[in-house]
NURO-613051 format. One record per residue (C-alpha): residue number from 1; x, y negated, z. Coordinates in Angstrom, 1 decimal, m for minus. Each point is the difference from the previous one (the first is absolute). Layout:
NURO-613051
<palo:NUM; px:X; py:Y; pz:Z> $
...
//
This chain:
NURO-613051
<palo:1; px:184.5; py:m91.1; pz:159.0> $
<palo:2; px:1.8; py:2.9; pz:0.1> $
<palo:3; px:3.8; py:0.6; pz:m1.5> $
<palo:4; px:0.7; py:3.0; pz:m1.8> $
<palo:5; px:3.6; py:m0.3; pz:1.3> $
<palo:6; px:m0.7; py:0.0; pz:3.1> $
<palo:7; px:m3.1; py:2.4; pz:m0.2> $
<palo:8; px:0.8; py:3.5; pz:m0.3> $
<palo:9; px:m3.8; py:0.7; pz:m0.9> $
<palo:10; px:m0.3; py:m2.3; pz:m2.4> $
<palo:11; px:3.0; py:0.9; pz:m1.3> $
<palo:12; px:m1.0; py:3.3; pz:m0.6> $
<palo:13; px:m3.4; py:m0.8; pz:m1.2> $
<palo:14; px:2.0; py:m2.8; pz:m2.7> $
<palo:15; px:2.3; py:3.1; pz:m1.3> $
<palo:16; px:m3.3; py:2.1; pz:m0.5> $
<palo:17; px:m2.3; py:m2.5; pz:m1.5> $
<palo:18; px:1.1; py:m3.5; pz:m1.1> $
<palo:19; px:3.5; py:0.4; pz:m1.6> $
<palo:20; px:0.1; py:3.4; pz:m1.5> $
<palo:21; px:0.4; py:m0.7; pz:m3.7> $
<palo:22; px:m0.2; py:m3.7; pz:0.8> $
<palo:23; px:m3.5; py:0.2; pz:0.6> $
<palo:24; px:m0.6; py:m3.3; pz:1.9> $
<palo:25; px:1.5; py:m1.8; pz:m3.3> $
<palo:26; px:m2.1; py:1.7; pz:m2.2> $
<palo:27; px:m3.3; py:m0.5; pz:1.4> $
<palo:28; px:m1.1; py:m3.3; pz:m1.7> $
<palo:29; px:0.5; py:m1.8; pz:m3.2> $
<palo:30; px:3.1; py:2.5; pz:m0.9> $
<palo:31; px:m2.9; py:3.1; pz:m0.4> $
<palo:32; px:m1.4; py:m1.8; pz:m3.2> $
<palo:33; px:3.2; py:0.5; pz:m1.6> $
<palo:34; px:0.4; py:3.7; pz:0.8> $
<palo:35; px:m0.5; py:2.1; pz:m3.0> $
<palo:36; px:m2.6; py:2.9; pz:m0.2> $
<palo:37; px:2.5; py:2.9; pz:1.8> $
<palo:38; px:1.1; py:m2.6; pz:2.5> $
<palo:39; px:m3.7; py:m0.8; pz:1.1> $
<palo:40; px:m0.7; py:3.7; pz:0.0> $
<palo:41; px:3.0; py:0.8; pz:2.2> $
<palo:42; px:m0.7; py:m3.1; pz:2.1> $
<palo:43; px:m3.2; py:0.5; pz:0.2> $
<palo:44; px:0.3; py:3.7; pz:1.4> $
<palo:45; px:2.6; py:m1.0; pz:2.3> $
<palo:46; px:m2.1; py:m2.9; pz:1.1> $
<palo:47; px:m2.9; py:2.6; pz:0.8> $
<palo:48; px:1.9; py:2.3; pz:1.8> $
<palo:49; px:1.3; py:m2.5; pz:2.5> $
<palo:50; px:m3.2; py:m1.4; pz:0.7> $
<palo:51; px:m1.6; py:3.7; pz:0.9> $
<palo:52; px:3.3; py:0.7; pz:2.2> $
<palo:53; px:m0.1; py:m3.3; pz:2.0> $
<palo:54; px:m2.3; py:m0.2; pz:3.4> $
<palo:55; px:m1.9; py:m2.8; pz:0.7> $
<palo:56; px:2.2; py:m0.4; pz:3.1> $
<palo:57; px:2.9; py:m0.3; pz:m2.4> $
<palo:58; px:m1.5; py:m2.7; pz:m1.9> $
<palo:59; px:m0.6; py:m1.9; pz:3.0> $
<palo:60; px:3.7; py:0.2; pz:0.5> $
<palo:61; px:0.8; py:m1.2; pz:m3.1> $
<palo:62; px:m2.2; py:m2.9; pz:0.2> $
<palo:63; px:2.3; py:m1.0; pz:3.0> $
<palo:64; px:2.8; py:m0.6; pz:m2.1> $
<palo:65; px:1.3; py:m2.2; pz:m3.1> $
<palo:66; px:m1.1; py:m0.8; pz:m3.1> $
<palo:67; px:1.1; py:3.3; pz:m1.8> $
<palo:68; px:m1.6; py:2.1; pz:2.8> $
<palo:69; px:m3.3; py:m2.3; pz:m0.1> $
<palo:70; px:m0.1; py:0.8; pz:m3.9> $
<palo:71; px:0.3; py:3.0; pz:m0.2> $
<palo:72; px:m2.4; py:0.4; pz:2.7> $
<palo:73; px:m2.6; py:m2.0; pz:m1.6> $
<palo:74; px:0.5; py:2.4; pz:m3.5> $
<palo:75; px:m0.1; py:3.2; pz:2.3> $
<palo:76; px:m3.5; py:m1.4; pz:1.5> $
<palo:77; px:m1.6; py:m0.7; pz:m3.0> $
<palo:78; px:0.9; py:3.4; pz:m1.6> $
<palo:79; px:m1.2; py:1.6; pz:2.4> $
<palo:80; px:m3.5; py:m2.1; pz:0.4> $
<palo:81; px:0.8; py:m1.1; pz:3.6> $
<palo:82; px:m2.2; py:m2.9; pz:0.5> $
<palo:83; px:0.6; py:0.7; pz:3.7> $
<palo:84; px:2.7; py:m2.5; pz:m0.7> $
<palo:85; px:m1.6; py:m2.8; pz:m1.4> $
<palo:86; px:0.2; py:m2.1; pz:3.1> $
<palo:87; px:3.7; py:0.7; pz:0.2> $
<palo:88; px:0.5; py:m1.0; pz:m3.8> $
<palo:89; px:m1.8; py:m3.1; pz:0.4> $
<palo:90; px:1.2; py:m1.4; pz:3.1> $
<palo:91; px:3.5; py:0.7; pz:m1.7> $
<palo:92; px:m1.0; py:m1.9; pz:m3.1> $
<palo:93; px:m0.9; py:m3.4; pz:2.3> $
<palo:94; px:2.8; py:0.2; pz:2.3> $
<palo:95; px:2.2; py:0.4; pz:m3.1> $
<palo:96; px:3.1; py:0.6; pz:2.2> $
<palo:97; px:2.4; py:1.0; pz:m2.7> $
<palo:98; px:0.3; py:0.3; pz:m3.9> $
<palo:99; px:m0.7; py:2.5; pz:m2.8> $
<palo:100; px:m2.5; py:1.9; pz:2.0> $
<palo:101; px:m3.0; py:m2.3; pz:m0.8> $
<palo:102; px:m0.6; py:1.3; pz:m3.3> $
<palo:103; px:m0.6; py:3.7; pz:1.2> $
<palo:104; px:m2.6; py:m1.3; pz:2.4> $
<palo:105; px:m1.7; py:m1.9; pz:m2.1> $
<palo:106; px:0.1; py:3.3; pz:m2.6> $
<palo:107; px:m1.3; py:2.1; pz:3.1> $
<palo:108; px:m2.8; py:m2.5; pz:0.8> $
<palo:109; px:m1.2; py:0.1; pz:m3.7> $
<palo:110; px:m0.3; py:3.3; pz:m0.2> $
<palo:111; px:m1.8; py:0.8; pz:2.8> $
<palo:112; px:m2.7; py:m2.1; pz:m1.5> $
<palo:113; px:m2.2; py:m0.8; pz:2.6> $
<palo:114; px:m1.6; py:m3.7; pz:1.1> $
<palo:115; px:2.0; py:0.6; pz:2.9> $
<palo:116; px:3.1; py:m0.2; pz:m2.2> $
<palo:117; px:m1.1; py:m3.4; pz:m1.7> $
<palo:118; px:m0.6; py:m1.3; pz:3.3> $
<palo:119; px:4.0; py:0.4; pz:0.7> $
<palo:120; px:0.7; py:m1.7; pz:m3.0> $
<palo:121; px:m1.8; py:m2.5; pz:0.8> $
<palo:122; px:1.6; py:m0.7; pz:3.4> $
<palo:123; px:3.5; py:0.1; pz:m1.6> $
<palo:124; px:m1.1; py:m2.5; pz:m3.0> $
<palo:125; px:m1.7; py:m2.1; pz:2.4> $
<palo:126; px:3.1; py:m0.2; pz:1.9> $
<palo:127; px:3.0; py:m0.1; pz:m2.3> $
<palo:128; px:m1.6; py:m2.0; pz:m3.2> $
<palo:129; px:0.1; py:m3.0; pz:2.9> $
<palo:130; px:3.4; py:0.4; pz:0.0> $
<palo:131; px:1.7; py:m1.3; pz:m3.5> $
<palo:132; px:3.5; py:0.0; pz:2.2> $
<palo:133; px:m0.8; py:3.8; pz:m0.1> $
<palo:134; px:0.2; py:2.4; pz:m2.9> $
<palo:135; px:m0.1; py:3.2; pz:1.0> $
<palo:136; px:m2.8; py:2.5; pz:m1.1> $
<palo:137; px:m3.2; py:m2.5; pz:m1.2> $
<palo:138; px:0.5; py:0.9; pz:m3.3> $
<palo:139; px:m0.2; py:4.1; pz:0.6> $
<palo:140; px:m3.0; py:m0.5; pz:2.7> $
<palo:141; px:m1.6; py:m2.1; pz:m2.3> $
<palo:142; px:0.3; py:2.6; pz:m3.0> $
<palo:143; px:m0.9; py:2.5; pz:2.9> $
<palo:144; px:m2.9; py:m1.8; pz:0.4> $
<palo:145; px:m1.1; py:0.2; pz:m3.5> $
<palo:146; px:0.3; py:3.6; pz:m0.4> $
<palo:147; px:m2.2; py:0.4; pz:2.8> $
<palo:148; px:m2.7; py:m2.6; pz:m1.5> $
<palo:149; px:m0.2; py:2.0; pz:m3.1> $
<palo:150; px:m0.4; py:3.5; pz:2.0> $
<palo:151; px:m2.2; py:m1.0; pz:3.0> $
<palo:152; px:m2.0; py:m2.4; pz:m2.3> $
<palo:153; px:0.6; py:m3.1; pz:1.9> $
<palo:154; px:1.2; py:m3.4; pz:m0.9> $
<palo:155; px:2.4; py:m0.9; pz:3.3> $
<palo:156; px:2.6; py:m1.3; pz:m2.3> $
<palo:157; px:m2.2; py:m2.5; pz:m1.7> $
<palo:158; px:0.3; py:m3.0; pz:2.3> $
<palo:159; px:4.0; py:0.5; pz:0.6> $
<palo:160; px:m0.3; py:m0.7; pz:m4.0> $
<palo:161; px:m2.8; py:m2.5; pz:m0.6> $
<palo:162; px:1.5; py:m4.0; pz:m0.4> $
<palo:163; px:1.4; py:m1.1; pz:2.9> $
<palo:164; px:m0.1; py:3.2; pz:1.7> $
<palo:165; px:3.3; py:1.1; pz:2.0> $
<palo:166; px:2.0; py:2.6; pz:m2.9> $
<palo:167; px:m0.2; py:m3.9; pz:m1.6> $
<palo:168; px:0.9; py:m1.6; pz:2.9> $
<palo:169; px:2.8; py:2.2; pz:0.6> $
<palo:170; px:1.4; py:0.3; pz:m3.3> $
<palo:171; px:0.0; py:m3.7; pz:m0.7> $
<palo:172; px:2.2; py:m0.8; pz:2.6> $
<palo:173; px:3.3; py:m1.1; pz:m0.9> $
<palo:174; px:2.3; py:2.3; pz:m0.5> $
<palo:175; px:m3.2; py:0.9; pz:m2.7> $
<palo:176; px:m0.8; py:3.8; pz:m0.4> $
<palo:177; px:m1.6; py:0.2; pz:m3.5> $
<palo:178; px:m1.4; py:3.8; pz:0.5> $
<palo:179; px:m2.3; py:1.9; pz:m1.0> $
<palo:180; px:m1.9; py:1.8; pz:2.6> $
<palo:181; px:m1.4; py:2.3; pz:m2.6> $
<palo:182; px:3.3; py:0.7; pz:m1.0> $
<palo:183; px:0.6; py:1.8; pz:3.5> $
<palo:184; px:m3.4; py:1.6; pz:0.3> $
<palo:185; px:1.3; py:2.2; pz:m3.3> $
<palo:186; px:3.2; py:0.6; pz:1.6> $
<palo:187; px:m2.2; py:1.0; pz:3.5> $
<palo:188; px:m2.6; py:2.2; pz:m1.9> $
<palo:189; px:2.9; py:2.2; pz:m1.9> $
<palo:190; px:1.6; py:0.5; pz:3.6> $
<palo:191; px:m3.9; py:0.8; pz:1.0> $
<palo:192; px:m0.1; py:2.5; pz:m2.8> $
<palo:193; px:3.1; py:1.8; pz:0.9> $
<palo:194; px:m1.2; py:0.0; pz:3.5> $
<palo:195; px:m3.2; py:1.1; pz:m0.5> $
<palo:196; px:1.6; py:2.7; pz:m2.0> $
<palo:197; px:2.4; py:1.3; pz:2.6> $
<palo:198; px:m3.2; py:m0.1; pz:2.0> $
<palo:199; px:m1.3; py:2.1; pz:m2.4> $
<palo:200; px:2.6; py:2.7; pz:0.5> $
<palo:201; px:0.4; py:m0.6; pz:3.8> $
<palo:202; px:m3.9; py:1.6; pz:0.1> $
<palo:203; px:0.9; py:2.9; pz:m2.1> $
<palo:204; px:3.0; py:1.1; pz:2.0> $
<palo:205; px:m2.1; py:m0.7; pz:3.0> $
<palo:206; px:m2.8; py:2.2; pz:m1.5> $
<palo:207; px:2.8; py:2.6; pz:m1.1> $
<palo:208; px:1.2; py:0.5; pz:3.4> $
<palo:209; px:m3.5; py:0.5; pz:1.6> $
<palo:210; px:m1.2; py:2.4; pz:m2.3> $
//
């Protein structure tokens, strides 16, 4: 992993693309609460980065913490980078670090693909074993949802069904009484405001070709 304080590249990739405006804190749960301008601002700002940033740059980023690995992960989505699933995934299983779990779950369950459910899958397989553990079943699980309801599959079915390991892993003392429905709402508004960004992303592209 690489140190930003040590790293004068990623140091100058950070200042451009993870904490201006306190991006990397924004890019989660706290964009639900921004209000109609802030989105819009966010949103273009968000969209801008993602057309200035090189794939080579991204790589970089992935190399580093948890803010650089979010912010990342938002950049790739935006910007429909499925190139990157691989990297997403792998970080989602070896789940080296906090907050960044989230983001790759939100990347994975946008790009909607089976390929994306298989990734879940590994990481739910994996982690709901592990009650000692709680660290992102909840968001992979709600990931996983989303992605049931768009691909028009039913992966999540047997995590759920009696007996099955969200059950196993919630009942665990200490007990986790949650809803996994509750996070697939929270995943498909991030989704939406993704998707939307994506949305944008392709007109600027389109913009700037013609």
């Amino acid at each position: 992993m690489r140190d930003a304080t040590t790293d004068p590249e990623l140091l100058g990739l950070v200042r451009r693309f993870v904490t201006p405006g306190r991006r990397y804190l924004r890019l989660g749960g706290s964009l639900l609460r921004l209000t109609g301008l802030e989105r819009e601002v966010f949103a273009r700002e968000l969209v801008q980065a993602a057309s200035e940033i090189t794939p080579a740059e991204l790589d970089v980023l992935f190399e580093g913490g948890w803010r650089e690995r979010k912010t990342a992960s938002w950049l790739v989505v935006v910007a429909g980078r499925t190139e990157f699933r691989s990297r997403i995934g792998e970080l989602l299983l070896a789940s080296e670090g906090p907050y960044a779990g989230g983001a790759y779950c939100v990347a994975l369950a946008t790009f909607g693909d089976s390929a994306d459910a298989d990734l879940l899958c590994r990481y739910l397989d994996r982690y709901l074993l592990r009650p000692d553990l709680d660290y992102d079943q909840g968001f992979a699980l709600g990931a996983l949802l989303h992605l049931d309801a768009a691909i028009k599959s039913e992966r999540a079915s047997g995590y759920l069904a009696d007996g099955g390991l969200w059950k196993q892993w919630t009942d665990v003392p200490p007990r986790r009484a949650r809803d996994p429905h509750a996070y697939r709402q929270v995943v498909d508004q991030l989704c939406s405001f993704a998707s939307e960004c994506a949305e944008r992303f392709a007109s600027l592209v389109a913009d700037a070709a013609s």
